[in-house]
N, C-alpha and C positions, 0 to 999 in steps of 0.2 A: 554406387557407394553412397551411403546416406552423411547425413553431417553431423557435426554433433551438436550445433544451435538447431534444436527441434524446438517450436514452438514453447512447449512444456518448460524443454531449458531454459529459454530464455527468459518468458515469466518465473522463471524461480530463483534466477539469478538476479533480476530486477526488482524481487520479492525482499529476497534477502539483503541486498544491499538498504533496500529501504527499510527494512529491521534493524539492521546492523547501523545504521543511523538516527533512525530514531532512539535506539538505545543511549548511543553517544548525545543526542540531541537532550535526550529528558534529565541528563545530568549535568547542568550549566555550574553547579560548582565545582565541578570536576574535571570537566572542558571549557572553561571560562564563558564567557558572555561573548568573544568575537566569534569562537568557534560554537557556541551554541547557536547562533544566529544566522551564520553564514550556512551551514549545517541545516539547518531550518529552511531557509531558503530553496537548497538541494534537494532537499526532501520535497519540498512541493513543488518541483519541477517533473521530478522521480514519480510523485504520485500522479502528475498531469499523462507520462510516459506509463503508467501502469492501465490508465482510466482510457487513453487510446489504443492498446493494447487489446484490452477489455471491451471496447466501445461493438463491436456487432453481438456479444453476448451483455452486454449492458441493454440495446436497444431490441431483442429477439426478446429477454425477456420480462422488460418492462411492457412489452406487444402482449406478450402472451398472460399477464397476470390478471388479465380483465376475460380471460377464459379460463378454460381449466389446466392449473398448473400446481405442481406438489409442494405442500406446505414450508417443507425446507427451500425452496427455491423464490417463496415467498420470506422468509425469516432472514434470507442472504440476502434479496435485494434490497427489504426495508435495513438490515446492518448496515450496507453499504451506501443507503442515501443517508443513513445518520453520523454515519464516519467522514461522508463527503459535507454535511452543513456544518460537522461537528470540528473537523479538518480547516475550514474555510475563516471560523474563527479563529482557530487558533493561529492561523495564519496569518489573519488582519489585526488581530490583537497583536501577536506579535511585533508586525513589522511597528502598529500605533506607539508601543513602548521602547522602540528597538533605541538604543543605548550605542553601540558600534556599527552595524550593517547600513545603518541608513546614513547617520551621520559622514561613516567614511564615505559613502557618493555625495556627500554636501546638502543632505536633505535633513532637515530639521524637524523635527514634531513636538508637539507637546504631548506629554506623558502625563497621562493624571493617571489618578488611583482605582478608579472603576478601570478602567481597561486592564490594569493587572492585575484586578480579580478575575473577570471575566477569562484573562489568560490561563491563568493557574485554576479556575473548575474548568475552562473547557480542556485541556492539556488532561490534568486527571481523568475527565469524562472519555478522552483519547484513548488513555492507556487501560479502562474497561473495555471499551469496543475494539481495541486491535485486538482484546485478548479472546475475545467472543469471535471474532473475524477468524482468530488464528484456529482456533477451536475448532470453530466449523472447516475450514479447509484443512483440518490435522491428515487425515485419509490421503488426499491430493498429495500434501508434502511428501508426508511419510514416504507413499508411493514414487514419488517423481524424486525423490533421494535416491529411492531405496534402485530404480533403474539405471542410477549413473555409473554404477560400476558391471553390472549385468550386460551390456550391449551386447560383447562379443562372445557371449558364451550361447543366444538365441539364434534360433535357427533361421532362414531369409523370410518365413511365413509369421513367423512369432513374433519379427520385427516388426513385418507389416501390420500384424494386428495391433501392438503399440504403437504405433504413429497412429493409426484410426482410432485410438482411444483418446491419445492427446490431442487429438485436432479435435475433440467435445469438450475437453476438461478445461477451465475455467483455471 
């Protein structure tokens, strides 16, 4: 009997939770400042758990881009090293301005004003490339939605070929 956390599941469930907070995340007047932050935080834990996840098709295909590999697989890996420098910021900028999250553990920083520009264009520059990210993996999703309610209607061979398809998909 198979499970129902196939691989696929679980990156889309780990996918979407990290959507569904960054959305809440990118609206700090709307979910205040402690919950924007704290939020933030989760989110870059969430994205460290999607990036280990991910890590033997992260290193298969950074191996492989110095040969021959197809141009979309090139376009996905440089998104995704610009999401990752792009991410990095907005994470350190954050915490450099952070107003509640840091203060509540007793840590202190000084805030100046270049850092909260630098937040607010990397943050924007963010919500470009998750949406370029999203774009390119629309197919994946669609797909790996569209199997959660199909399981039990495939035959035990039609299963089989879906799990050898998810254990390639990204």
């Amino acid at each position: 009997m198979r499970t129902f956390w196939t691989p696929s599941r679980i990156n889309l469930a780990i996918d979407l939770s990290i959507f569904i907070a960054f959305l809440i995340a990118m609206a700090p007047r709307t979910s205040g400042i402690a919950i924007h932050e704290w939020l933030s935080i989760a989110f870059g834990a969430a994205i460290i758990a999607h990036l280990l996840l991910h890590w033997q098709w992260i290193v298969q295909v950074t191996r492989r881009l110095f040969g021959h590999v197809a141009v979309s697989a090139r376009i996905n890996h440089l998104l995704n090293v610009l999401l990752f420098i792009d991410l990095t910021v907005v994470i350190l900028s954050g915490l450099l301005i952070s107003e509640a999250a840091l203060p509540a553990l007793g840590i202190q920083v000084e805030r100046g004003g270049a850092w909260r520009g630098l937040h607010d264009l990397s943050a924007n520059a963010f919500m470009l490339l998750i949406g370029l990210h999203i774009a390119l993996h629309w197919h994946w999703i669609v797909r790996t939605v569209g199997r959660l309610g199909h399981k039990r209607h495939r035959s035990p061979a039609a299963l089989q070929a879906a799990a050898d398809v998810e254990e390639g998909v990204e």
